[in-house]
C-alpha positions in Angstrom: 82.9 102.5 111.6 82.5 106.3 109.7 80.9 107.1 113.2 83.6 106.0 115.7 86.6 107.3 113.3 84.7 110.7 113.2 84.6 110.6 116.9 88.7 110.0 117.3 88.7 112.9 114.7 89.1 111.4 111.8 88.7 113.3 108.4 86.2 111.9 106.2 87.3 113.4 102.5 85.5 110.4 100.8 82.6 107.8 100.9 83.1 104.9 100.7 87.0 104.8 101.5 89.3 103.2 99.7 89.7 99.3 101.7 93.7 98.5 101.8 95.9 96.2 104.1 99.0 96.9 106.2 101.7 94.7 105.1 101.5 91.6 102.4 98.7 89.0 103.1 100.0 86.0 101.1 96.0 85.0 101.9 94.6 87.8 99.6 97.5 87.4 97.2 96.3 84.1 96.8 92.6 85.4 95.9 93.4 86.3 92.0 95.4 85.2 89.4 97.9 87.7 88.0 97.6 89.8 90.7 99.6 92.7 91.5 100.7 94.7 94.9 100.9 98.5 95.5 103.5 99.3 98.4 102.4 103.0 99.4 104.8 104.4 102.1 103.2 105.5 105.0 104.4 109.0 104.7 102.7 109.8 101.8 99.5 109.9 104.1 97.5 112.2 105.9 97.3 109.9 109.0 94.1 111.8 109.9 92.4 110.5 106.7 93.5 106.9 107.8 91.4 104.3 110.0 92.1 100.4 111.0 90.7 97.5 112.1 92.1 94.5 113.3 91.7 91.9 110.5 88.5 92.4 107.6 86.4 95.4 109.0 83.0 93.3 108.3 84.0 90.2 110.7 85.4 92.7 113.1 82.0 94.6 113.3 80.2 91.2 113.0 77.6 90.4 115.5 78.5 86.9 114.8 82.0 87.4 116.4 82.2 87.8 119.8 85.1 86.3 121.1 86.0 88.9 123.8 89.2 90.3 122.3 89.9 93.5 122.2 90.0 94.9 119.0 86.5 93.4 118.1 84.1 96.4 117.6 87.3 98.6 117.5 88.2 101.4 114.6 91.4 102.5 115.3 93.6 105.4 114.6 97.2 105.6 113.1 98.7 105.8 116.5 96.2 103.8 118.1 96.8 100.6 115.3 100.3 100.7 116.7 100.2 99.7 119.7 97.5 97.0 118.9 100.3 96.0 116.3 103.0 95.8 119.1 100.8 93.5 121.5 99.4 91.5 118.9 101.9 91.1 115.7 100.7 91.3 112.0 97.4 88.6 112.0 99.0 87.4 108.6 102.0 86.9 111.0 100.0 84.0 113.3 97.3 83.2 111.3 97.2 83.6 107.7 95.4 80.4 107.7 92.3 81.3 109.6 93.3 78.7 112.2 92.6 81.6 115.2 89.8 83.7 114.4 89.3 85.5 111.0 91.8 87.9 111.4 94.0 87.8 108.9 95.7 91.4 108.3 94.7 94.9 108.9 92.1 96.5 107.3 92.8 100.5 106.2 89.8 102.8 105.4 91.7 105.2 103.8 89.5 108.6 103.8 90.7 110.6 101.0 91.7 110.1 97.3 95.2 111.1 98.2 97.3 109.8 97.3 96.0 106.0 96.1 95.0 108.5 93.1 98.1 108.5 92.1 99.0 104.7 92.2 95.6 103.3 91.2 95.1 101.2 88.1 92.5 99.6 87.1 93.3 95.9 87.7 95.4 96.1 91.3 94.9 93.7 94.3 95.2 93.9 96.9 96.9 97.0 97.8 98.9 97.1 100.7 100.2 100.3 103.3 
């Protein structure tokens, strides 16, 4: 994934990233008790320090899942995400149950330390964009 987001030019400002979600997944919400939600505006980004995937990066890079749809095997950029977004919907949108596939949201790698630095606490989940 670090490879193919280099290769769109992505800037890499941090390993590991830091793993986030576009929207709110009621499914993760429903993983812990008590849990909070971080709304970060997109703005505050530098969209060259963010990549996507289409649902959980790990089934999306899964050998396992082979399915033949197009954003399998796919790291996407800002712009890039969009238009996946505008043919496809939210995945928590039509299938927040797992009933199609396991996408469920988008992933964000987000490259840098800016600025979830400056929202992060230490017991947030799941954070979304």
């Amino acid at each position: 994934m670090r490879r193919e987001f280099i290769k769109k030019g992505g800037k890499i400002l941090r390993t590991p990233p830091h793993y986030m979600v576009v929207g709110h997944s009621p499914w993760l919400s429903a993983w812990f008790e008590n849990c909070g939600i971080v709304k970060i505006p997109i703005e505050e980004f530098d969209k060259d320090t963010l990549s996507f995937t289409y649902g959980d990066s790990m089934p999306t890079f899964s050998e396992a899942v082979n399915d033949g749809k197009e954003y399998r095997h796919q790291v996407y950029t800002y712009d890039e995400i969009l238009k996946i977004i505008e043919n496809y919907g939210l995945p928590q949108d039509w299938n927040d149950d797992g009933k199609f596939g396991p996408e469920r949201y988008i992933e964000v790698q987000i490259w840098s330390d800016e600025p979830v630095s400056r929202y992060k606490k230490e017991k947030i989940c799941p954070v979304e964009l």
